[in-house]
C-alpha positions in Angstrom: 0.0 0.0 0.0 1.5 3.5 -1.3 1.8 6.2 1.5 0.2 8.4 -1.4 -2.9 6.2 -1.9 -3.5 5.9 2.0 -3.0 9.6 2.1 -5.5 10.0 -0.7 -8.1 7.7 0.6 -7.8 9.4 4.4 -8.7 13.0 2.4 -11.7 11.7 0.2 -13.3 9.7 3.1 -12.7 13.3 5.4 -14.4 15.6 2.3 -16.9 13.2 1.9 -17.8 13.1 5.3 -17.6 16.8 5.6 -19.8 17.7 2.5 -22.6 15.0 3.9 -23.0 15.9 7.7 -22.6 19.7 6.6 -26.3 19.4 5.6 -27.4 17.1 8.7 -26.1 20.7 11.1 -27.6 22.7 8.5 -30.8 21.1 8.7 -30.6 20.3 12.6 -30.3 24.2 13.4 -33.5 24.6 10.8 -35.3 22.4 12.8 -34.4 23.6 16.2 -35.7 27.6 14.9 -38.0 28.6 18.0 -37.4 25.6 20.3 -36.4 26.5 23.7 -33.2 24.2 23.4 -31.2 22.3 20.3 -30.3 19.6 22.8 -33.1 17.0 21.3 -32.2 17.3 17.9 -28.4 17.3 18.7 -28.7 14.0 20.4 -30.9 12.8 17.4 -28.1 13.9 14.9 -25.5 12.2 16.6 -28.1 9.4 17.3 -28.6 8.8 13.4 -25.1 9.4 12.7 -24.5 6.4 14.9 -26.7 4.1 14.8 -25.8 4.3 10.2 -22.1 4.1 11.2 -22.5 1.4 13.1 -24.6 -0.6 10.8 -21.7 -0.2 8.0 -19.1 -1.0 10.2 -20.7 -4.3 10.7 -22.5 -4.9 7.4 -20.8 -2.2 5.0 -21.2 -4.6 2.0 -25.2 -4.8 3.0 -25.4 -1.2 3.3 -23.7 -0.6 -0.2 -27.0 -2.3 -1.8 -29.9 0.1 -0.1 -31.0 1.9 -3.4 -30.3 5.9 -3.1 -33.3 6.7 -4.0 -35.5 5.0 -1.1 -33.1 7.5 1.2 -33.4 10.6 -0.9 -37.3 9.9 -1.4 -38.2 9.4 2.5 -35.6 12.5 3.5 -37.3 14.9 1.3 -40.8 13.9 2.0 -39.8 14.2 6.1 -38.4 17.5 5.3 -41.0 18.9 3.4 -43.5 17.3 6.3 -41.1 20.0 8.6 -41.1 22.5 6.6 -44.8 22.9 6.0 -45.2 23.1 10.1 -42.2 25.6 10.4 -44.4 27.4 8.0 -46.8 27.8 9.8 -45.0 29.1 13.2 -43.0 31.6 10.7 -45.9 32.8 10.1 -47.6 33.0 14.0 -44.0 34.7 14.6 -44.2 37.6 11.9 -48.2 38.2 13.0 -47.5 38.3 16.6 -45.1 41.4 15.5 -47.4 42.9 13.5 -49.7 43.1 16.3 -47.3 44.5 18.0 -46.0 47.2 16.1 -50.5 47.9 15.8 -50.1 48.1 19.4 -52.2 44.9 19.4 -49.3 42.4 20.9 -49.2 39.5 23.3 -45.5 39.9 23.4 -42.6 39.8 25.0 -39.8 37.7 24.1 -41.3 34.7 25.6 -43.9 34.7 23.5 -42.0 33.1 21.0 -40.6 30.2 23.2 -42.3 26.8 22.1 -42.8 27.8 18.5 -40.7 25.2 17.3 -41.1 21.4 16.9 -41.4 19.3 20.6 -38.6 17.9 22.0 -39.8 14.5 20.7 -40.5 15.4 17.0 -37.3 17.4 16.9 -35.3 14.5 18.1 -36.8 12.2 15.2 -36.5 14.5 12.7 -33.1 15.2 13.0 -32.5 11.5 13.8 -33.6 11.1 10.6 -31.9 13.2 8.6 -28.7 12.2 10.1 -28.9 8.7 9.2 -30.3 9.7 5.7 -26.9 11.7 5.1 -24.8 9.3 6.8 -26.4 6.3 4.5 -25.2 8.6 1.3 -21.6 9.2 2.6 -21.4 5.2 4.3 -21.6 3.9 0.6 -18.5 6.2 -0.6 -16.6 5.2 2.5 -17.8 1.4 1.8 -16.3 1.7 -1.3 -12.8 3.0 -0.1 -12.7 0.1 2.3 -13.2 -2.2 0.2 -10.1 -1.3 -1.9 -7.9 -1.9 1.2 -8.4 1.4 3.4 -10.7 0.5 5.7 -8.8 2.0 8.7 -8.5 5.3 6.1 -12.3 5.4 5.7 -12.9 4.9 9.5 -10.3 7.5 10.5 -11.8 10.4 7.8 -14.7 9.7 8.8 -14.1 10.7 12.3 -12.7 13.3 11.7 -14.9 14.6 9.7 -17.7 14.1 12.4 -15.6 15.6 15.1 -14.6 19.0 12.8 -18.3 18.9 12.3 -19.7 19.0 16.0 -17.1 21.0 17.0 -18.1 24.2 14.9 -21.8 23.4 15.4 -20.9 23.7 19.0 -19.1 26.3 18.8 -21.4 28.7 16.3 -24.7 27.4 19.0 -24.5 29.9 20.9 -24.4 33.0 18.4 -27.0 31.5 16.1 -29.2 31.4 18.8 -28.9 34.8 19.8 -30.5 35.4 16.4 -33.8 37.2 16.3 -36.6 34.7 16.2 -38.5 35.9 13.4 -35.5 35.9 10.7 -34.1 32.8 12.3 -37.6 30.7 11.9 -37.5 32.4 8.2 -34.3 31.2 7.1 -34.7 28.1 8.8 -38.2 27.4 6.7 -36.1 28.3 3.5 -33.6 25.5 4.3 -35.9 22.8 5.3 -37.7 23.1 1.6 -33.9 23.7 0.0 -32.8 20.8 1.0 -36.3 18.8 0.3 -36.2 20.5 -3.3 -32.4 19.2 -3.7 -32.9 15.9 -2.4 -35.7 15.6 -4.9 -33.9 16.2 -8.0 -31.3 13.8 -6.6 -34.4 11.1 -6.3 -35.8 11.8 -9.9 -31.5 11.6 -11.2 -31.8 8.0 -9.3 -34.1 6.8 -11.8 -33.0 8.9 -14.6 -35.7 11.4 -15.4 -33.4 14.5 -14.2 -29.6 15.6 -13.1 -28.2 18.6 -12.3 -25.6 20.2 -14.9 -22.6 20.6 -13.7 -21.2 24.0 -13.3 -17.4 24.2 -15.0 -15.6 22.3 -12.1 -17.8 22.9 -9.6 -19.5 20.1 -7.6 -23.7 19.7 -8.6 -24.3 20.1 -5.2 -23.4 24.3 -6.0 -27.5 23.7 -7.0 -28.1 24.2 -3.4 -27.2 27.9 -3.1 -29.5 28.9 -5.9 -32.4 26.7 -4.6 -31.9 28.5 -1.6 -32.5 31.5 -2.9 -35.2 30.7 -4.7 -36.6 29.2 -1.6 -36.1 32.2 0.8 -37.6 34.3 -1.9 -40.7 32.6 -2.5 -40.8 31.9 2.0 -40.9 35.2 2.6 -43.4 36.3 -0.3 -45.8 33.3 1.4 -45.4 34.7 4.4 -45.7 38.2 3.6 -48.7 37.2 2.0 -50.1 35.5 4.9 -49.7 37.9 7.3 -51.0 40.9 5.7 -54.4 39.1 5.4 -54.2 38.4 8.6 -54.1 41.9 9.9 -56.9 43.0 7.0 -59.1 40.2 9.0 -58.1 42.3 12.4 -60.0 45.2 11.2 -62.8 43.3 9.5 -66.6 44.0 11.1 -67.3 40.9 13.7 -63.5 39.9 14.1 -62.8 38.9 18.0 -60.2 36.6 18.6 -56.9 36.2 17.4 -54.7 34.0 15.5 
């Protein structure tokens, strides 16, 4: 074995890992937007992580057969299942301020608290999201083992993780000193960014649909511009949404509110 093909098989294994779990903190944050604390999806990132990484440790040649697009399919359907009820509290969250800037609020920054998913749903959702991702980069790192650098694979792939938690950990703490509104807004965006991505991944599975590649750049580039796109049309919906809602405060009859 040439030092320059373990060295080689130690870097791919560590980017591949990297560029896979990226999304699972991406999405993890998303999910946590409004909850009072990130521990439940944390532990149910890690959890998935785990549990997949375990599973091709013991049966990596198994693993390598689960068709990509049974994973891609049932990630983007969870996520869009996420995004819709983020949705929903974005749009609680941008009407509560309304009312407040019409001198109508029930606010106060605790207002906001419990917005998010429960502890329970946010711990399954990022549970499964990790494991989704981790099934995608388990088959590249199956592959590197079984051309003789198993220990390569194992050791990128831990590195990867740890590089990984560590700046999650380390950005927690200013992301959630983030203004609620904006936060639950972005975080709405990613949720359907991802599902959106993860979909055209599912439909180039079976060949109806790829993304172009982009001069060098990696297909996954798509992301950003999905994003975009995403945000965009979020905030128009919500924008939307809201201002109907305060019409409906000033209609004849109206008593409650939302």
């Amino acid at each position: 074995m040439e030092i320059g093909s373990t060295s080689g098989a130690l870097v791919v294994a560590f980017l591949i890992t990297v560029l896979e779990l990226t999304e699972v903190v991406a999405v993890v944050y998303a999910l946590g937007a409004g909850s009072r604390t990130m521990t439940p999806g944390t532990l149910g990132a890690i959890a998935g992580v785990a549990v997949v990484g375990g599973i091709a440790l013991g049966v990596s040649v198994a693993l390598s057969a689960i068709p990509p697009l049974d994973t891609l399919v049932v990630g983007a359907l969870l996520l869009f299942g996420f995004g819709a009820f983020l949705f929903r509290s974005t749009v609680k969250t941008y009407f509560r301020e309304a009312k407040k800037r019409l001198g109508r609020g029930d606010g106060g920054p605790a207002a906001h608290q419990g917005e998010g998913l429960a502890p329970h749903a946010l711990f399954v959702g990022a549970f499964s999201v990790g494991a989704i991702e981790t099934v995608e980069a388990a088959i590249v790192l199956v592959a590197i083992s079984a051309a003789g650098f198993g220990w390569e694979a194992l050791t990128g792939f831990i590195l990867g993780g740890v590089l990984l938690v560590a700046i999650g950990w380390s950005l927690h703490t200013r992301i959630r000193q983030i203004k609620v509104p904006p936060l639950k807004w972005v975080a709405t965006s990613l949720l359907f960014t991802f599902g959106v991505f993860w979909t055209g991944e599912a439909l180039g599975a079976v060949g109806l649909f790829h993304y172009p590649r982009l001069g060098p750049l990696p297909a996954d580039i798509w992301i950003l511009p999905i994003f975009l796109v995403c945000l965009g049309l979020v905030g128009l919906g919500v924008r939307f949404v809201v201002a109907r809602r305060v019409r409906a405060l000033d209609a004849p009859g109206h008593r409650g509110t939302a």
